[in-house]
C-alpha positions as CSV (number, residue, x, y, z in Angstrom):
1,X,120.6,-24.4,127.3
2,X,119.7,-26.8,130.3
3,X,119.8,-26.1,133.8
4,X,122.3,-26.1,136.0
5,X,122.8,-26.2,140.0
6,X,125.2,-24.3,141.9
7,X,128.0,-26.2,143.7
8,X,130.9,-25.3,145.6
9,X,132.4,-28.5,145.2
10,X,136.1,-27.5,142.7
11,X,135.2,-30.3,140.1
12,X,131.8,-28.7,139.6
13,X,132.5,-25.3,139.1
14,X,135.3,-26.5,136.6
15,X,132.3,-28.4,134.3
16,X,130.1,-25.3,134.8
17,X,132.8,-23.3,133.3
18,X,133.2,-25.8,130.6
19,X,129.6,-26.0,129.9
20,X,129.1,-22.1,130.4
21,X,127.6,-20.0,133.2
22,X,124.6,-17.7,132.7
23,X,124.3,-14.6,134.8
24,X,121.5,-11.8,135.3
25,X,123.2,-8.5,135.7
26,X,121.3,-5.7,137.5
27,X,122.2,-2.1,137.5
28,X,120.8,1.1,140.0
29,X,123.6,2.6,140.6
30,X,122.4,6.1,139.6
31,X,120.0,7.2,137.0
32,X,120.6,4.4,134.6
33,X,118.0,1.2,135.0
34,X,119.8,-1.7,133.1
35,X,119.3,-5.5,133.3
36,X,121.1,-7.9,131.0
37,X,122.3,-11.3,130.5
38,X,125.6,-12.8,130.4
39,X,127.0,-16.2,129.5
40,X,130.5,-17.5,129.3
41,X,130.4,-19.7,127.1
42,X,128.2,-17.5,124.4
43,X,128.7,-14.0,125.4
44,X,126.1,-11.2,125.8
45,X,122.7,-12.8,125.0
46,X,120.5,-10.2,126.2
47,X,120.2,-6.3,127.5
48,X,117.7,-3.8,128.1
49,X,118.5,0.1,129.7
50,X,116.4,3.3,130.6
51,X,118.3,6.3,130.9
52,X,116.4,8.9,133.5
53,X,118.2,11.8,132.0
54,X,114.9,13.1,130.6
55,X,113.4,13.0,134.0
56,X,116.7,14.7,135.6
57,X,117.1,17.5,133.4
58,X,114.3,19.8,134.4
59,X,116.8,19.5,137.9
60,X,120.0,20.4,136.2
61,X,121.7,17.2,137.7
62,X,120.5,13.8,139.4
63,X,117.8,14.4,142.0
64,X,118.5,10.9,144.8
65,X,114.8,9.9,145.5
66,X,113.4,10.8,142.0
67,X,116.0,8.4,140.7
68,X,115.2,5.5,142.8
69,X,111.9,5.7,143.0
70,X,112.4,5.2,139.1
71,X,114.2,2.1,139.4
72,X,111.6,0.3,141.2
73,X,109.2,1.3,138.3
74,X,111.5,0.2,135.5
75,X,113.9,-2.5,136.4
76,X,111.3,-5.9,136.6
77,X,110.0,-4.8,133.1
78,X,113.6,-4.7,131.8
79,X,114.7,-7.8,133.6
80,X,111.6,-9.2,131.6
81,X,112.7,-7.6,128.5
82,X,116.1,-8.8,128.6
83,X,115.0,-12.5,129.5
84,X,112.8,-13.0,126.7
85,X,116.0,-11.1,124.2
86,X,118.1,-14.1,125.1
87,X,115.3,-16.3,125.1
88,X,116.0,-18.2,128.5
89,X,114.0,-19.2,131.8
90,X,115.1,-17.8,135.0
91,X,115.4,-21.3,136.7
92,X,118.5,-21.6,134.2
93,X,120.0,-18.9,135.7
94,X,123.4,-20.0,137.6
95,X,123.7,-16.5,139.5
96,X,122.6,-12.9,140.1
97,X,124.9,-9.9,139.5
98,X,123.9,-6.7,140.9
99,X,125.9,-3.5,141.3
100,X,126.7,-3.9,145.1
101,X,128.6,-0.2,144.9
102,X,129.5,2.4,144.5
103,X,126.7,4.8,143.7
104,X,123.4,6.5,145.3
105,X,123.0,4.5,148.3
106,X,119.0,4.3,147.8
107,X,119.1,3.4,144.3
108,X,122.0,0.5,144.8
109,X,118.7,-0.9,147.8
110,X,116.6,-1.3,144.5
111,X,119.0,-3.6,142.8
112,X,119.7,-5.2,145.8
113,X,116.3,-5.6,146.9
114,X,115.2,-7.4,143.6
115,X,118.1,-10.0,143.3
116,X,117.8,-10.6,146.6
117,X,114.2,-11.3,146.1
118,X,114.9,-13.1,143.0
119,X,117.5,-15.4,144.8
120,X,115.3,-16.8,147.0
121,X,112.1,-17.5,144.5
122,X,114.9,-19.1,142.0
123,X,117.5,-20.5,144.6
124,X,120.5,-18.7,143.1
125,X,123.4,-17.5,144.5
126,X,124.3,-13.3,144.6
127,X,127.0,-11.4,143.4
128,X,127.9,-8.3,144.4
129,X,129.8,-6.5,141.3
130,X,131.5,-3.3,141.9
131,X,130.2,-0.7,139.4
132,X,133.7,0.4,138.6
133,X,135.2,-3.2,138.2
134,X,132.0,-3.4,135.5
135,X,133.5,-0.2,133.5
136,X,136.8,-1.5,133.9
137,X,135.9,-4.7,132.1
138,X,133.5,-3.3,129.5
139,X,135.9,-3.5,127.1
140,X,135.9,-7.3,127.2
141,X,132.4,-6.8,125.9
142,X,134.0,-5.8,122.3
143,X,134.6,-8.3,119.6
144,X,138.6,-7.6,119.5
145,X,138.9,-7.5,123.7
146,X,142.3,-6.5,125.8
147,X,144.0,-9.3,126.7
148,X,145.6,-9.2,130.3
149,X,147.3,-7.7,131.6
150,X,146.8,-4.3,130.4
151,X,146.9,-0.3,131.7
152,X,143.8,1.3,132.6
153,X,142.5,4.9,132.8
154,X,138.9,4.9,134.4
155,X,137.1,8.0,133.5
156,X,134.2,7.5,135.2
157,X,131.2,10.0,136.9
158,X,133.2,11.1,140.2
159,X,136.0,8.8,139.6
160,X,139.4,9.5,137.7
161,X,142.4,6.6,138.0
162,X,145.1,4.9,136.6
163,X,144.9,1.4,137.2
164,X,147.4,-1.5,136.8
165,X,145.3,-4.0,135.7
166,X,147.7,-8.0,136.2
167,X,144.5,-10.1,136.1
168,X,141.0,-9.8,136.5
169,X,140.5,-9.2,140.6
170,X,144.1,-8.1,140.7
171,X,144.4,-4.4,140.9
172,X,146.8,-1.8,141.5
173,X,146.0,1.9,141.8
174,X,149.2,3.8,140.3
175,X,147.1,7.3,140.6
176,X,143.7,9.1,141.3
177,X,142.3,12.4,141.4
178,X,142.5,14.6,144.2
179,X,140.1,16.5,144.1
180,X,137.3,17.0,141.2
181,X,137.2,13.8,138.6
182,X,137.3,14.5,134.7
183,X,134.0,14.3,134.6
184,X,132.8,16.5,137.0
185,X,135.4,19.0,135.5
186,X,133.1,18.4,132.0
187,X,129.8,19.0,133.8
188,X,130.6,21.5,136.1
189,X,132.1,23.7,133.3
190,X,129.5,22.8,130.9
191,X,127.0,24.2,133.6
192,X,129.1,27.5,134.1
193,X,128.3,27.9,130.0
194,X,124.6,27.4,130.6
195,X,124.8,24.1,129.0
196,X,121.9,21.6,130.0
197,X,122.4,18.0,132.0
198,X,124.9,15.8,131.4
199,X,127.2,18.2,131.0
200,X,130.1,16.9,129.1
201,X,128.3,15.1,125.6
202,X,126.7,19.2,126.2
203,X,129.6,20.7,126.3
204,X,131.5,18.2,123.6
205,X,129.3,19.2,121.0
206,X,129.6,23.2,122.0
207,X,133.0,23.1,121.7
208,X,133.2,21.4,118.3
209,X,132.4,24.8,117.2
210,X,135.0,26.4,119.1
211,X,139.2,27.6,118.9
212,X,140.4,25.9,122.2
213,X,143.5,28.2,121.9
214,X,141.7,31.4,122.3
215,X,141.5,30.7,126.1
216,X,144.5,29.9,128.1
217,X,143.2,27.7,130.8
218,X,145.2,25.5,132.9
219,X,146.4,21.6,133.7
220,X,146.8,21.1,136.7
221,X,148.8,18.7,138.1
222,X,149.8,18.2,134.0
223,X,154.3,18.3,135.4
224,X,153.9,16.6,138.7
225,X,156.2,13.3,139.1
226,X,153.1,11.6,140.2
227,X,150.4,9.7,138.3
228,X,147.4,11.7,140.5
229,X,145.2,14.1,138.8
230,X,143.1,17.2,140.0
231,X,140.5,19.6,138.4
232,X,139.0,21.4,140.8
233,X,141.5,24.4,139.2
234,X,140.5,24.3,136.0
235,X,136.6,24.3,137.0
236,X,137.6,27.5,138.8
237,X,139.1,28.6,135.8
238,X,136.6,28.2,133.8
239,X,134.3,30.2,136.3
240,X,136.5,32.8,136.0
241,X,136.5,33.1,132.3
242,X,132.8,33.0,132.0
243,X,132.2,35.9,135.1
244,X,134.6,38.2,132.8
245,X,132.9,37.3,129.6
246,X,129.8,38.9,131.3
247,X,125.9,37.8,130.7
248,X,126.3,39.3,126.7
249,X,128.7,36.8,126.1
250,X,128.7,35.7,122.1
251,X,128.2,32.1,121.2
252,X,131.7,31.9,119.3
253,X,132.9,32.8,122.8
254,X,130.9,30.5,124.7
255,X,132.3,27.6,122.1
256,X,135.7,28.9,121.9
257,X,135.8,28.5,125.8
258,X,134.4,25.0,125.9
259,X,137.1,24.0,123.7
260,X,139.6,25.3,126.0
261,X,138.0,23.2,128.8
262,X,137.9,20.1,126.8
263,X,141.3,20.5,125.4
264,X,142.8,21.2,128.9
265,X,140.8,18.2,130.5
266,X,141.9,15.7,127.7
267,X,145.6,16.7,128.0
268,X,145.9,16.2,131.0
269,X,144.2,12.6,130.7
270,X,146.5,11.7,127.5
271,X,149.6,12.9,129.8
272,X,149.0,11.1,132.8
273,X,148.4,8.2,131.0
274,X,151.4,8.0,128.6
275,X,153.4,8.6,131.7
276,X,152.1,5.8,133.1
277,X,152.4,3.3,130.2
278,X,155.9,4.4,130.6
279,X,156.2,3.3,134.4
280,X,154.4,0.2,133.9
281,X,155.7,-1.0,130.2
282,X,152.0,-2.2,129.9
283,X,151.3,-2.7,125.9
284,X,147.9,-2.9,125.9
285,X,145.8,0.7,127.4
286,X,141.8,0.4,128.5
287,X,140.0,3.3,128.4
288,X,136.8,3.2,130.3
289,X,133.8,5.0,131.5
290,X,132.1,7.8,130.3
291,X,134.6,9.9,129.5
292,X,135.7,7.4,127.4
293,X,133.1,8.4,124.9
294,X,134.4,11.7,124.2
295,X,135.9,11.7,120.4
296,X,138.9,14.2,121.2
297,X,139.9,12.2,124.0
298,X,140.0,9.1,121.9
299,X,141.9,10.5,119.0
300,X,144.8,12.2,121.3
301,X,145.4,9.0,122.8
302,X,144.9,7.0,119.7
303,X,147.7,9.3,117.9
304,X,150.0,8.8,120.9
305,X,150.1,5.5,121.7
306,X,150.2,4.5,118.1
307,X,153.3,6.5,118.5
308,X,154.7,4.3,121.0
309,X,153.5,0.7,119.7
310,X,151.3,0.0,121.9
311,X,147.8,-1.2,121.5
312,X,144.3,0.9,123.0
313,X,140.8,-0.4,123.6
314,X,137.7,1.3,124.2
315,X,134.5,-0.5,125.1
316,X,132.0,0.8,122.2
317,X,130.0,3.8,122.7
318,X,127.1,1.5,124.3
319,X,128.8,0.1,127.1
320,X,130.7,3.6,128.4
321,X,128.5,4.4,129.8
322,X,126.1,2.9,133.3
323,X,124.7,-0.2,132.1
324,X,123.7,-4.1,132.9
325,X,125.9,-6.0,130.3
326,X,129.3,-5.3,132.1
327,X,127.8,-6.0,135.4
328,X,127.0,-9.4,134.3
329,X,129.8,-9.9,132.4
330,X,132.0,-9.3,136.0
331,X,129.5,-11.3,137.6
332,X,130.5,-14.4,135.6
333,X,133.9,-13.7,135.9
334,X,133.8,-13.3,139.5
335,X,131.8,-16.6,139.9
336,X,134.5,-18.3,137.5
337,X,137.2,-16.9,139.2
338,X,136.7,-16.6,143.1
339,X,133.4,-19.2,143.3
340,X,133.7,-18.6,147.6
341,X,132.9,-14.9,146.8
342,X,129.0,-15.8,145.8
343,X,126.4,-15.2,148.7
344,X,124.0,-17.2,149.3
345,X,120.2,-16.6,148.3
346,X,118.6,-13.4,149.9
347,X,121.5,-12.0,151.2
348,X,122.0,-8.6,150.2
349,X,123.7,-5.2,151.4
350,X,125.1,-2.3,149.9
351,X,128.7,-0.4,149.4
352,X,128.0,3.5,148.7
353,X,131.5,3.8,149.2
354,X,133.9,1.3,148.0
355,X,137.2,1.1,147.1
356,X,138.4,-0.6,144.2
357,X,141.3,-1.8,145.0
358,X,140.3,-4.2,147.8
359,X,138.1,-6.6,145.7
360,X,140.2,-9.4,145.1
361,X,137.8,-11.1,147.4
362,X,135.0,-8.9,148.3
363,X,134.0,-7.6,151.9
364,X,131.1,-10.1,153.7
């Protein structure tokens, strides 16, 4: 691979694209460390992720400075790692990815910092990705990838929503939650049963043992004409279950009750979204995030679409969850597609808060 400049001029970027772009993509968002790289020519040519769920267990749930502070340890190693994977110089890079937002605004600094610090020793442009925009594209990582446009339910940490996806960068929310996200629904009633952090793989693999029809629990918001979600209901459900179960509560119990909870969350996920394939006529459905590793939400979905005709795609197991790969992988796109939207060298900020929706051409 030889080294290329960056240029703003339009035939440039058209013989870059031709010739393929390479990207570093840098992930902090929370309490995965991930670097990877990306080109788009040849694909995914190197990746390298710590998880600090070891480190955040003791804690019962992601403890802010602990999880920074580990980023700064881990992420040039990885970045190192992941270089000498695809087996490429960093003065061939064409641009740096890094999560930009949303996420734990002291760990997103740590990604920042570094690409900004590694854009001025190399003289490469930044990207700012959008951590979501990653998820919502990790399915493009897969040998069989979605072809636009296509449906999307983003499952996703504190993030629920139905997404109609027209073309990369071209967005349109059809419904969110409301209140608590599917995945806080999993880990908040994983940690009502006791269950250790993350919650929902936890409380998955309870409730494999378990009758979800020995619990009544509801799903709410199943009925409603919109496409919005909310479990903030069903978490208080679920607390209520487990009070009158009492502290002698039998494991079949304990399982037959995390069944419930899964089976209620996932229904309500397959619903929404089937209503929403049916507003939108889309006939390809993305499923992304983290939630989009759970195996009961896979096979509902898989069972009812097939139903219908229409074609769903998962990213594999790897990439649903936080990770480097997909953040490059949007990185190149972004720099294919909207060329005007890469910063220069050493400028860097963060987005905490960030809404999807309005990145067609990212906030300066």
């Amino acid at each position: 691979m030889t080294s290329k400049s960056w240029s703003d001029d339009a035939d440039t970027a058209l013989d870059a694209r031709l010739l393929g772009m390479l990207v570093l993509g840098i992930e902090t968002s929370c309490d995965e460390t991930a670097a990877a790289l990306y080109d788009t020519r040849d694909g995914l040519l190197g990746h390298a992720l710590h998880s600090q769920v070891d480190m955040h267990q003791a804690y019962g749930g992601v403890v802010p400075e602990l999880a920074s502070r580990d980023h700064i340890r881990r992420l040039v190693p990885l970045i190192e790692s992941a270089r000498q994977q695809a087996g490429v110089s960093l003065q061939q890079l064409d641009a740096i990815a890094y999560t930009r937002g949303p996420g734990l605004a002291g760990a997103l600094l740590v990604g920042a910092g570094v690409a900004s610090a590694l854009g001025v020793a190399q003289d490469k442009p930044l990207i700012g990705v959008h951590h979501l925009e990653g998820h919502l594209l990790s399915p493009l990582l897969s040998t069989q990838p979605p072809d636009f446009p296509f449906l999307a339910l983003l499952v996703s940490g504190g993030h629920t929503m139905l997404l109609d996806v027209q073309d990369f960068g071209r967005y349109t929310l059809l419904g969110e939650t409301v209140d608590d996200a599917a995945g806080e629904a999993f880990d908040k009633s994983a940690k009502l049963l006791g269950l250790g952090y993350p919650g929902g793989p936890e409380l998955a693999r309870l409730a494999a043992a378990g009758n979800p029809r020995a619990f009544d629990l509801p799903r709410p918001k199943m009925h409603s004409p919109d496409l919005d979600f909310s479990f903030a209901g069903l978490k208080t459900a679920v607390l209520t279950r487990v009070r009158a179960l009492g502290a002698q509560a039998s494991e079949q119990s304990r399982a037959d009750l995390a069944a419930a909870a899964q089976d209620a969350i996932t229904d309500v996920l397959v619903h929404k979204t089937l209503r929403a394939q049916q507003v939108t006529g889309r006939s390809a459905v993305v499923v992304a995030g983290g939630v989009g590793a759970n195996r009961q939400l896979r096979a509902k979905l898989a069972a009812a679409l097939q139903s219908r005709g229409v074609r769903l795609f998962f990213p594999e197991l790897q990439w649903c969850g936080d990770n480097a790969a997909m953040i490059a992988l949007a990185g190149a796109l972004r720099l294919q597609r909207f060329p005007d939207n890469a910063r220069a060298a050493g400028a860097f900020d963060v987005l905490p808060r960030w809404d999807l929706t309005q990145i067609g051409a990212p906030p300066d």
